[in-house]
N, C-alpha and C positions, 0 to 999 in steps of 0.2 A: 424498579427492582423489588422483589416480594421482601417481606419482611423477614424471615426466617434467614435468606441470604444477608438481607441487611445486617442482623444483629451478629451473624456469624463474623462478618466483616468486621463488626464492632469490638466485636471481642478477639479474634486475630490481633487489629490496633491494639490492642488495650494489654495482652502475652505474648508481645514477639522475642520477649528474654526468655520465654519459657519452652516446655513441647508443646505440640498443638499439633493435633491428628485431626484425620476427616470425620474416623469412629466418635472419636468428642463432640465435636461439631453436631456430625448427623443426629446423634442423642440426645443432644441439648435443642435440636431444634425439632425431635420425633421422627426423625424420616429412617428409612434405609440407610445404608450408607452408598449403595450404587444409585438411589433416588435422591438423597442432597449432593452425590457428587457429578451426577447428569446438570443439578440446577443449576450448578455453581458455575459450571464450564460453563453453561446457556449463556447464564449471567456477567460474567466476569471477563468467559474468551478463553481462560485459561482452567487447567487443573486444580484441586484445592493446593498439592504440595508445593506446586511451580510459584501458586502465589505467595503464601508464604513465606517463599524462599525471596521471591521476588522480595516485598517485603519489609524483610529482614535485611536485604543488603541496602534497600534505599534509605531505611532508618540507619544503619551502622553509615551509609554516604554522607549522611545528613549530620549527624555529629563528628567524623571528620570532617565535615566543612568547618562546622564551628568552632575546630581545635581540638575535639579528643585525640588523642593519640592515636592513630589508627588501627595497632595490639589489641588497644583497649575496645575498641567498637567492635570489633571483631567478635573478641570472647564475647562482651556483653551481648552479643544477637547468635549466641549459643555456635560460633563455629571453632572448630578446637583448635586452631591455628592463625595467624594471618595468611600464611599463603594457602590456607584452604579458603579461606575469605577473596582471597584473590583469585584464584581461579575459578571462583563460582561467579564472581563478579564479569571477569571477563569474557565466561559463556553466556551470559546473559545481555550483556550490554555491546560484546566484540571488543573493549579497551578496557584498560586498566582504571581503575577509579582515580588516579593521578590525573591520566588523561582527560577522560569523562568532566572532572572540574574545571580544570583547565579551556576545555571547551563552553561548558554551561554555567561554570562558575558556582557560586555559593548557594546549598541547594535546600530545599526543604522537603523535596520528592516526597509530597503528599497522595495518599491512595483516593480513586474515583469513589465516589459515595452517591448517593441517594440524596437529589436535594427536593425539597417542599417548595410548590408555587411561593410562599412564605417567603424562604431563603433564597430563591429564586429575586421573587422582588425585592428583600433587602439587599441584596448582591448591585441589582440593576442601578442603584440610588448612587453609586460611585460614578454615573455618565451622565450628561447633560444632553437627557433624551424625554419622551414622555412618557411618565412611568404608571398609565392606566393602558399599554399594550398588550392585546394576549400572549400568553407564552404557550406554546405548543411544542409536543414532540416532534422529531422530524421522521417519518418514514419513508421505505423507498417500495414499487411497486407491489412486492410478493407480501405487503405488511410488517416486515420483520422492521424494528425500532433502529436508525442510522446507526447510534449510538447511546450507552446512557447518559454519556455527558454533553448531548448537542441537542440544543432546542431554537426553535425560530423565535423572534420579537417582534410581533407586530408582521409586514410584510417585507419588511425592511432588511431588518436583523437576525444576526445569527448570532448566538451564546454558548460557549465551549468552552470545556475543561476536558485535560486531558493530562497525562503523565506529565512533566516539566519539560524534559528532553524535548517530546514533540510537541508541544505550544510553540518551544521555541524556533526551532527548526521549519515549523509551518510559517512563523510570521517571516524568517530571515527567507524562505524561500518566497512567498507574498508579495515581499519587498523587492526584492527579486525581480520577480514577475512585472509588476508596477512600472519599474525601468523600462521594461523591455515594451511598453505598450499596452499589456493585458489589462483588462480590468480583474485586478487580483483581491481576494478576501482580505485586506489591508486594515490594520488595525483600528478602531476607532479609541483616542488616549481617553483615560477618564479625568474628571474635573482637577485631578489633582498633575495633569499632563502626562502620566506612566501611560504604558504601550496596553497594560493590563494590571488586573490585579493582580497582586501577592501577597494572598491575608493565610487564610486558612490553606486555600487551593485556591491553585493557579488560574486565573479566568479571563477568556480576552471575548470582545465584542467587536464583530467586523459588520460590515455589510454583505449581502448575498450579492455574488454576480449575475450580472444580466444577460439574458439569453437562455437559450435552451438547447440540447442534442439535437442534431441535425435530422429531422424524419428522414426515415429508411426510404419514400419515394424518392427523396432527394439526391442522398447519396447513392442509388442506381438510377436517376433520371436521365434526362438528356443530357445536362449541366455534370454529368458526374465526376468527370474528368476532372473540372476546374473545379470542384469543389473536395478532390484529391489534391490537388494541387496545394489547396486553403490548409487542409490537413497538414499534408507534408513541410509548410513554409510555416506556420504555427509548431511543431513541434519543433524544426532545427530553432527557432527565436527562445522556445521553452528551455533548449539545451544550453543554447547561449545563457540564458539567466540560473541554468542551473549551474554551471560551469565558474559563472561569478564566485558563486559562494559555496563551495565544491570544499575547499579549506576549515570552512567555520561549521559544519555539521556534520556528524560521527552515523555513519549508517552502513549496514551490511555491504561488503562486497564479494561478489558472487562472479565463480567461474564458468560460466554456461557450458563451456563443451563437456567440460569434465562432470559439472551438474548431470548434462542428458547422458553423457558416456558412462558415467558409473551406477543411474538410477532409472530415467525415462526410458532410453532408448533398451536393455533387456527384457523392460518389461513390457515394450511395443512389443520387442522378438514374439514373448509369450503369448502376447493376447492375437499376432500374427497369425502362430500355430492353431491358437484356441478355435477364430473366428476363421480363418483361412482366406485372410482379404490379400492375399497375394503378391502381397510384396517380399519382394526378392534378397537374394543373401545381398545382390551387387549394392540393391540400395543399402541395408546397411555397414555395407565396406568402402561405398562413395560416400555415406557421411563421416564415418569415423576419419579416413581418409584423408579428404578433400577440406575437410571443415578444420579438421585438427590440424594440418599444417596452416590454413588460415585465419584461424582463430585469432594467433597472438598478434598479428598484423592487426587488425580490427582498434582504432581508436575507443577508450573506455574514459566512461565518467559518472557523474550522479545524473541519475536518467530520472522518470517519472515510475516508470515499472508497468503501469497500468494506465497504459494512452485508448482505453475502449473508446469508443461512439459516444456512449452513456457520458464520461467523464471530458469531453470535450464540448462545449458552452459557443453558439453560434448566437450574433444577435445581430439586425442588419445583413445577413448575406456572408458576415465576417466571422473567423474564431473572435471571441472576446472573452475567451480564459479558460483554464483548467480546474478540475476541482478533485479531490482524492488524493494526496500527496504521502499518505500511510505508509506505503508498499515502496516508495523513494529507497531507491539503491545504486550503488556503484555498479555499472554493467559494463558493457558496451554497447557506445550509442544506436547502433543498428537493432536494437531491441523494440525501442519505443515505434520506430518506423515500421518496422513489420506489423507488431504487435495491433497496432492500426490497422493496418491491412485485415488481418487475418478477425480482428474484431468486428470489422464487415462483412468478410465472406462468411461468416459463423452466422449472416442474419439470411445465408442466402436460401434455407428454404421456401418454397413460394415465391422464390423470383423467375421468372422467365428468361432463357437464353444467360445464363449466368455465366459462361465459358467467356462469354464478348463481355458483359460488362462488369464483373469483376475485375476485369485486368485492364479496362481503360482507369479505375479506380487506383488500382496499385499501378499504375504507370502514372498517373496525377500525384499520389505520394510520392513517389522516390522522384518524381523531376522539382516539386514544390520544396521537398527537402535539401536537394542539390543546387536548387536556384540560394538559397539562403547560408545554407552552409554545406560544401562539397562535398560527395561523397569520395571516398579513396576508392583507388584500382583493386585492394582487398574488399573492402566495403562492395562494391559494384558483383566480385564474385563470389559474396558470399550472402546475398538477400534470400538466395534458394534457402539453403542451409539455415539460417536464423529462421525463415515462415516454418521448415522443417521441423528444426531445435522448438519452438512453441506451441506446436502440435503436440511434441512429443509429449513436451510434460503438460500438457492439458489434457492427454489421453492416460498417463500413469495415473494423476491426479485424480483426475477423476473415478477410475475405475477402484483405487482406494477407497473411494467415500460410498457405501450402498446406497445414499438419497440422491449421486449424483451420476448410477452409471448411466442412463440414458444418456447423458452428456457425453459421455465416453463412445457410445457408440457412435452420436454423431459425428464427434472429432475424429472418429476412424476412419468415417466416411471423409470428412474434411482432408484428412492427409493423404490419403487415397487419390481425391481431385490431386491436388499440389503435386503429387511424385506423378500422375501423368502428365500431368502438363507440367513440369519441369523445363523443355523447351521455352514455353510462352512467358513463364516466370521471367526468366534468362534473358528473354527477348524486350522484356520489360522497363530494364534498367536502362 
């Protein structure tokens, strides 16, 4: 993180009883204000205000945990009420801060910072490891930095910090995993036997899992079928463990039809008309339809969110874990199954005859899935409609973002394939 965001950050910490604008910030650190508030997002993921605000409610959390009176945190982190306190809370986190404790307990919800190879290795000196291993950033192919608070140890290890919430949440899902078989990012205790630290910021050290993403020969090879199958009987195990502890972590739940029904799917209509890719009123009066009356049938639960190719870990022939657990939400579980699916057809440019194997692929998921954990007679007719519903908002989404409409038009084309061959989908299950 550059320094100019660093110090901004520092001094946010140091006035969150007071105002604090971006204009401030950006002055004190010489920039624009649309040039320090570009950095900040780059850097942080968020807004300057959001953060802020963010903040400000974790500190006011953090002192009712200790016992302030809740009135009192409130005012003192400048909101002019508690139940304006409270409602800001609850848009940000989805529970009440009653809750939210209740769930994580007593909190210190300290902000991500900027650490020095330095504090890095004094950090490390809490584990009974050896502590002349390189520490490195982690990146992922396009260059862009994992995260700032995720660095490798050696070849071994992985080193993170992250919000409280989700430290926890990743290890209790980990453990999770573990159960069920995976080799999961599982804590490693430090000398003092805790899961992690808890000094300044929150820090846990696991091992990296073994194995790699399945090469794209693979999954359209000859074997593709069975290694659909791998997919689909690994994610129903994944659900089963997520299912476990479904009770003990607080995360988004989201209504998908009404999601695509009142945002994706208009805005397919528009970009329909714009590009004139030809799809019909029928289809979207069979999804609204067809999908909405089956929607509520659809078993729901904490899903993965984000079951790509990339975030699925083969080693021996076998799945042996998951990785990316950020995006974890309450859906319904025919999410993560499609989602899969359609994470592969999305690689199918430069495949040959893709019409045949594609769908021996998604016919290896939903049987792999059904072998392990059934799918229901709603579930069965509705895998059209969900590969549908994931288009949809990968084509709204995308065509939002200017750096990513290219993506958008191939998702156009990708749903395009899908609604003709709707039949073969069908036939699939």
């Amino acid at each position: 993180m550059n320094s100019p965001i660093r110090l901004g950050l520092e001094y946010i910490e140091a006035n969150l009883r007071t105002d604090i604008s971006a204009t401030e910030l950006a002055s004190a650190a010489g920039y624009s204000v649309w040039h320090y508030y570009e950095m900040f997002r780059r850097m942080t993921g968020m807004p300057v205000a959001r953060y802020i605000l963010k903040r400000r409610l974790d500190r006011a959390l953090a002192d009712i945990s200790s016992g302030m009176p809740s009135i009192d945190a409130a005012l003192l982190y400048g909101f002019d009420t508690y139940s304006g306190f409270y409602r800001a809370f609850v848009k940000m986190y989805g529970c009440s801060p009653k809750k939210y404790l209740s769930i994580y307990g007593k909190t210190k919800t300290e902000a991500k910072t900027m650490f020095t190879e330095q504090q890095l290795r004094e950090i490390l000196t809490n584990w009974d490891i050896s502590q002349d291993l390189p520490i490195r950033d982690i990146y992922i192919t396009d260059g862009t930095k994992v995260s700032p608070g995720v660095w490798s140890v050696g070849s071994e290890y992985i080193l993170k910090t992250d919000e409280r919430d989700k430290i926890l949440r990743n290890l209790r899902i980990n453990k999770a995993l573990a159960d069920q078989g995976f080799a999961a990012a599982a804590p490693i205790t430090t000398k003092s036997g805790a899961d992690y630290v808890d000094d300044e910021h929150i820090i846990v050290l696991s091992r990296g899992i073994p194995g790699n993403p399945l090469e794209k020969s693979d999954r359209f090879g000859e074997n593709r079928e069975r290694f659909g199958e791998k997919y689909g009987a690994a994610i129903a195990k994944l659900h089963i463990a997520l299912a476990s502890i479904e009770g003990d972590v607080e995360v988004d739940e989201v209504n998908l039809f009404r999601h695509v029904a009142e945002w994706a799917l208009p805005e397919v209509r528009r970009q329909n008309e714009q590009w004139k890719l030809g799809l019909s009123d029928e289809f979207f009066s069979d999804y609204s339809d067809a999908f909405g009356e089956l929607f509520p049938q659809l078993p729901k639960q904490l899903i993965h969110r984000d079951p790509n190719p990339s975030n699925i870990l083969f080693h021996g022939g076998e799945v042996s874990g998951f990785v990316d657990f950020d995006l974890a939400e309450r859906n319904i579980r025919l999410w993560d199954v499609c989602y899969c699916a359609t994470g592969i057809l999305s690689e199918w440019r430069g495949v040959d005859n893709i019409n045949e194997l594609w769908f021996d692929v998604l016919r290896g998921i939903l049987r792999g899935y059904d072998s392990v954990s059934p799918l229901t007679s709603a579930e069965r007719q509705a895998v059209y409609y969900v590969i549908c519903s994931i288009q949809q908002i990968c084509i709204a989404y995308f065509e939002s973002v200017p750096k990513y409409r290219e993506l958008a038009k191939s998702n156009r084309e990708m749903l395009m394939f899908i609604v003709q061959n709707k039949g073969r989908i069908c036939a699939a299950i």
